[in-house]
N, C-alpha and C positions, 0 to 999 in steps of 0.2 A: 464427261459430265460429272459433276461432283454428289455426293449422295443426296445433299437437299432439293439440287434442283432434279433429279432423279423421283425422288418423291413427289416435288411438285407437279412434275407431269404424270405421273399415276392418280394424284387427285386429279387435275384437270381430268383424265381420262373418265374417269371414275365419275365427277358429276356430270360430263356429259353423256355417260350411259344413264346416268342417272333419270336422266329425263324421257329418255327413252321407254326405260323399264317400268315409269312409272304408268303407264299408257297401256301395257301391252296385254294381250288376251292373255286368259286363265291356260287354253290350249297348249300356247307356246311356251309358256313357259314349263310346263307339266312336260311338254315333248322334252324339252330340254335338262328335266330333273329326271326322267328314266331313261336318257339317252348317256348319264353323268352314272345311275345303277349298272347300266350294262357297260361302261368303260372300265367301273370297279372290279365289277367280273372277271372280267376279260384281260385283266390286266395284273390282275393279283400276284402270280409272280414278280413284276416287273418292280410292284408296292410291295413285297418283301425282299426283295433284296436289298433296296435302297434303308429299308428298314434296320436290315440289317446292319448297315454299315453303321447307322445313327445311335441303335444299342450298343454295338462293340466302342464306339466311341466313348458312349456316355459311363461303359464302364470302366473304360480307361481313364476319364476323368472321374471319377470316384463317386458318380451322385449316387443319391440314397436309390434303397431297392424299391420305395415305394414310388418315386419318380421315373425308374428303370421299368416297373409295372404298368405306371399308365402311357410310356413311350411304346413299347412292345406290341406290335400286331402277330396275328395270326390269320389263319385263312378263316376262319369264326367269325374275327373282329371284323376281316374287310367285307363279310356278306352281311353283316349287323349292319355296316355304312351302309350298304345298299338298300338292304332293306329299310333302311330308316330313310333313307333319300325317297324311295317309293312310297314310302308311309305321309311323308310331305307331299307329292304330289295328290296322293289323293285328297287331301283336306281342302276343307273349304277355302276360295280365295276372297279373302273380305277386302282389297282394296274396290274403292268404287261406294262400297256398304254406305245407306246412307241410315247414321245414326239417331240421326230425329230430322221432324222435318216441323217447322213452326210458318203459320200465315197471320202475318200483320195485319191489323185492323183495317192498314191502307192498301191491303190486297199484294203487299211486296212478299213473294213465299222465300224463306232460309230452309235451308238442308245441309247437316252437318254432315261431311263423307267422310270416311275412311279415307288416308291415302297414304302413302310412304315417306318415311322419315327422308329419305333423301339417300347420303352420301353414309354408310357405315364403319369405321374402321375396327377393328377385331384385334385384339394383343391376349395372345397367349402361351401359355407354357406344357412341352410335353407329349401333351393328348393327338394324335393325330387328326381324330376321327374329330375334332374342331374344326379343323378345314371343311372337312367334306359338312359338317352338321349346319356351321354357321353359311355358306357358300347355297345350301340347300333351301334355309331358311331366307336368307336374305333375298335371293331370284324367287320365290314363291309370294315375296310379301311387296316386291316392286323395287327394292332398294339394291345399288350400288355395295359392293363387299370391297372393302380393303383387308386382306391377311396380313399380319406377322407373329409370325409364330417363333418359339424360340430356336435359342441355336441347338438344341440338342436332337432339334426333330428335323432338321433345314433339309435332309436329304430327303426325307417322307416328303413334307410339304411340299417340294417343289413337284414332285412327280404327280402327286396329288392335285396341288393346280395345274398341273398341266392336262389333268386328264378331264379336270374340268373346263379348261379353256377351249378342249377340243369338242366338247358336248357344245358349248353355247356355240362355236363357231357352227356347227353340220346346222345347227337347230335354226340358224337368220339370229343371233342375239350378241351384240358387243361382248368379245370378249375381254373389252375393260369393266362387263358389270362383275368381274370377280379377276380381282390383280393379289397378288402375294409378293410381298417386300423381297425384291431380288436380294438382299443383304442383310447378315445379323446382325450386322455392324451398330452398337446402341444409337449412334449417332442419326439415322436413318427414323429410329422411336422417336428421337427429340423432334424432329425435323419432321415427324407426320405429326405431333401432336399440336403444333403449331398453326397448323393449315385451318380453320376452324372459316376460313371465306368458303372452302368445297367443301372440308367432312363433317355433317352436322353431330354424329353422335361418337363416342368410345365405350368399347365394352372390353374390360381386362377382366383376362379369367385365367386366373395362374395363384401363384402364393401372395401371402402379403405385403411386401415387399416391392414386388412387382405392380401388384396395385396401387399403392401408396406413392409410387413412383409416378405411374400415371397421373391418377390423381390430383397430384401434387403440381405437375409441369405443363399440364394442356391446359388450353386456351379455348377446348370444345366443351359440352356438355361431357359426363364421364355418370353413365351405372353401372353402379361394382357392388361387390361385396367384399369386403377384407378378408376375415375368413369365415368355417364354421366349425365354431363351438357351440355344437348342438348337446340337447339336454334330454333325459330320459328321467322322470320323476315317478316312482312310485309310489302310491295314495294306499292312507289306512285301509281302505276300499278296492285292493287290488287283487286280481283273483291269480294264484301261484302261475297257471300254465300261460297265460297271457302275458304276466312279466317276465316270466323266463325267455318267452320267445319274440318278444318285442327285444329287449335289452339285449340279447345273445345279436339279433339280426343286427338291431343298429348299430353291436360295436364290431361285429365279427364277421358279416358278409362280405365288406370289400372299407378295411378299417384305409384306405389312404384316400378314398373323397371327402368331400363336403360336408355332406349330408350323414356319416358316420356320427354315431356317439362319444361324446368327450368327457361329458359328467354324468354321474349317477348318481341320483337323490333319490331318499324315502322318507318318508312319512317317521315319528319315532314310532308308534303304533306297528308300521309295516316291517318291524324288524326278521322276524323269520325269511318271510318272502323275501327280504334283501341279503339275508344270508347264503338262501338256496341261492337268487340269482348271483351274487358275488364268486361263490363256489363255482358256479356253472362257468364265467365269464375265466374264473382262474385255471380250471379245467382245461380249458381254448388257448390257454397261453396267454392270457391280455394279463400284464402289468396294473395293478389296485395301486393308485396312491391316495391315503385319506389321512383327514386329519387326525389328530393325535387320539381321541376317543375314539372314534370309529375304525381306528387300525388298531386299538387293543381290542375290540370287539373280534375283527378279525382274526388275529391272532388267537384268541380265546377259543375261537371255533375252528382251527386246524385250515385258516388260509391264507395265501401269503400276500403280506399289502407292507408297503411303505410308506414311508412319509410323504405328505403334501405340504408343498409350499403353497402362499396363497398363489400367486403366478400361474401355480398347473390349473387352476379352476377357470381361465381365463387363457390355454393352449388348449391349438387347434393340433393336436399330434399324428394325423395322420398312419398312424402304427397302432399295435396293440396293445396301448394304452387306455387308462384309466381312472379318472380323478375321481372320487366318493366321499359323500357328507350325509348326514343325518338332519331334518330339520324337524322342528317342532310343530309345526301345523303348516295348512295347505296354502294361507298368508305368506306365511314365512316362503313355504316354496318357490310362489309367484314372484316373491322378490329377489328368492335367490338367481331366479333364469333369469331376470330381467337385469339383473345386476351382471353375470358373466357370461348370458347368452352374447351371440356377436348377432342375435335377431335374424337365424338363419333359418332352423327348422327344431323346435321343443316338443317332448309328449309329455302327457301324462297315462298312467296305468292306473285307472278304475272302472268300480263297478257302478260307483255312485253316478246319476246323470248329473244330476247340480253342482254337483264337485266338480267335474269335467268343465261343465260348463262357464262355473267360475274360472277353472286354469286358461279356457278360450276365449275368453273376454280378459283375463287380468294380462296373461302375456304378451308382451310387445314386441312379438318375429311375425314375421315374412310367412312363414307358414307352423301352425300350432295344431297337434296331432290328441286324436284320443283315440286309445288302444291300437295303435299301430304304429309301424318303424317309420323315424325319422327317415330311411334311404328309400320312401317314395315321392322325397320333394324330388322330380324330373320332369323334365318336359313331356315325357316319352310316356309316365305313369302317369301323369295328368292329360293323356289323351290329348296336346299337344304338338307331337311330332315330335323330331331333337328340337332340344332348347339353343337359345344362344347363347345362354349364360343364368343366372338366379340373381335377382337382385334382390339387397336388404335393406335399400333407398326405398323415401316414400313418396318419392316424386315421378311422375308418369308411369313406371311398371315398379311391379313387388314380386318376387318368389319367383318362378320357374315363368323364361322370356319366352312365349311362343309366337304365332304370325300376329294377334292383335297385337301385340304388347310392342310390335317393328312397326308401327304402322302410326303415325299421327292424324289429325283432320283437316279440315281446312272448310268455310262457309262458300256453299255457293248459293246468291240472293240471284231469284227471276223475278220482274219487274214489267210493268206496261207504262214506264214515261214517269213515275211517282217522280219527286222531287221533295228536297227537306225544306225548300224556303218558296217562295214565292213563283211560280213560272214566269220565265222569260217572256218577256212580248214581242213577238217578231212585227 
């Protein structure tokens, strides 16, 4: 069988689970998202060796250490899968929800419900625990999961759906509502992106490149984000302890996701506070690159910064890097995020409330923070569960995916014989 029509029958498979799952009680499913915790368990040797194989691989082929980072499990990570899979089952199940219910003058009653998007496909790079987070998500919310994940993780992956194939099977639940692309082969991407008669949505979560790819070649709906060049602004109004440990967290707790900090602005007013923090940030090892005045600023003050191209204020560098500018009012700042944010997740550091409040209305992301790190845009901090993805699209979801955000409506009209024209005469 060649890889297209290989695909093709995984979608088939896939909407006709689809229809299934969209029906089925909160219980079964729930049985079958902690029956998918205790395989993780229980199985965790089995999901690090195979792990294993996929990091010595990846460093055989040279990828960077911060992609080597988010491939890498440990027996930590695999009880985080678990517990975040149990963390979804207990959330509320909103298919069925009815979101308004309106009665016609002519006594016809409409009720909008909740129900599942349908058929899901998932493309992503690296992360393991995407498998298990989206595969969690997707059976909890009604919907059909298609995986592909990349080739760097291919050996994880596969053990990993298999270990969920085996929960849906014990539990009564198709084990086509969660399939993973037997093959990295790109050819296999092209060839699901196409299917767009079964898979109704795509969600790519990997670098930009990969998205862009996506993007670019399906013939489905596609929420992404390209990347995240998130912003840390501090305001004349900023108080020292608070910027130091906003800007340290967002660029230095875990600098290769998303959600990390990539630029750092201040106020011209705010310049001490941006010194301390610039120092603190050089301290940690992060790389300062700023423009021409504001790296002799640095320099003048015993820290070490580089040159910025305009280009770096607009990279998503995933390292301990650092792009920095000075701007002249809190206008200016708004404009500067909105200009090289990628609209993923911006702060600001103040004390003023109006100030603030102006940066959360003028900015234009996905999610906009006052006094605290950009790294709680998650599914998981947003009380949530895992997310599926963050979208920076402003069409049906925004910001961190959780079960509403998989879920679409659909009208259902109860009626006693109304009619729109005239009744029939028998």
């Amino acid at each position: 069988m060649s890889i297209e029509q290989t695909v093709l029958e995984i979608a088939k498979r896939a909407r006709k689970a689809s229809l299934e799952l969209a029906n089925l009680d909160a219980a079964k499913k729930n049985a079958a998202l902690l029956k998918i915790a205790v395989n993780l368990r229980q199985s965790a040797s089995l999901i690090l060796r195979e792990n294993r194989k996929d990091v010595h691989e990846a460093s055989v082929a040279g990828l960077s250490k911060p992609m080597i980072e988010r491939l890498s499990l440990d027996e930590a990570k695999i009880e985080k899968m678990a517990l975040g899979v149990e963390e979804v089952a207990a959330l509320p199940d909103y298919v069925g929800e009815i979101i308004e219910s309106i009665v016609r003058p002519n006594g016809i009653k409409i009720d909008k419900v909740r129900v599942p998007i349908g058929v899901i496909g998932i493309i992503y790079e690296s992360r393991p625990n995407v498998t298990v987070d989206c595969a969690a998500l997707c059976l909890k919310s009604g919907n059909a999961a298609i995986l592909r994940g990349g080739k760097e993780c291919f050996n994880t992956n596969l053990v990993l759906a298999a270990l969920i194939s085996n929960a849906l099977d014990a539990c009564g639940i198709p084990e086509s509502a969660v399939q993973i692309l037997p093959t990295s082969d790109r050819a296999a991407l092209t060839a699901m992106l196409k299917l767009d008669t079964y898979i109704n949505c795509i969600i790519p979560r990997g670098g930009e490149g990969l998205i862009r790819f996506v993007a670019e070649n399906s013939t489905i709906p596609v929420i992404k984000h390209y990347k995240g060049v998130c912003n840390v602004y501090i305001d004349k109004f900023a108080d020292l302890k608070t910027a130091l440990n906003i800007a340290v967290d967002a660029k230095c707790q875990r600098p290769s996701v998303c959600n990390a900090a990539e630029n750092l602005i201040a106020h011209k007013d705010a310049v001490p506070v941006f010194l301390k923090v610039a120092e603190a940030l050089s301290a940690r090892g992060v790389e300062i690159r700023a423009t021409k005045d504001v790296k002799e600023l640095l320099l003048e003050n015993g820290i070490r910064a580089l040159d910025a191209s305009p280009e770096d204020f607009d990279t998503e560098y995933g390292d301990l890097i650092i792009a920095a500018d000075i701007v002249e009012s809190l206008p200016a700042a708004i404009d500067f995020v909105n200009a090289h944010s990628s609209a993923h997740s911006d702060c600001i550091v103040t004390q003023d409330a109006q100030r603030a409040e102006e940066f959360l209305n003028g900015v234009d992301s996905a999610t906009v923070y006052w006094n605290a790190s950009t790294r709680f845009t998650d599914g998981f901090e947003f009380g949530f569960g895992a997310e599926i993805g963050i979208s920076t699209d402003k069409l049906h979801a925004r910001g961190p995916m959780g079960l509403k955000e998989l879920n679409s409506y659909k009208y259902k009209i109860r009626g006693e014989g109304q009619t729109r024209g005239k009744p029939a005469l028998l």
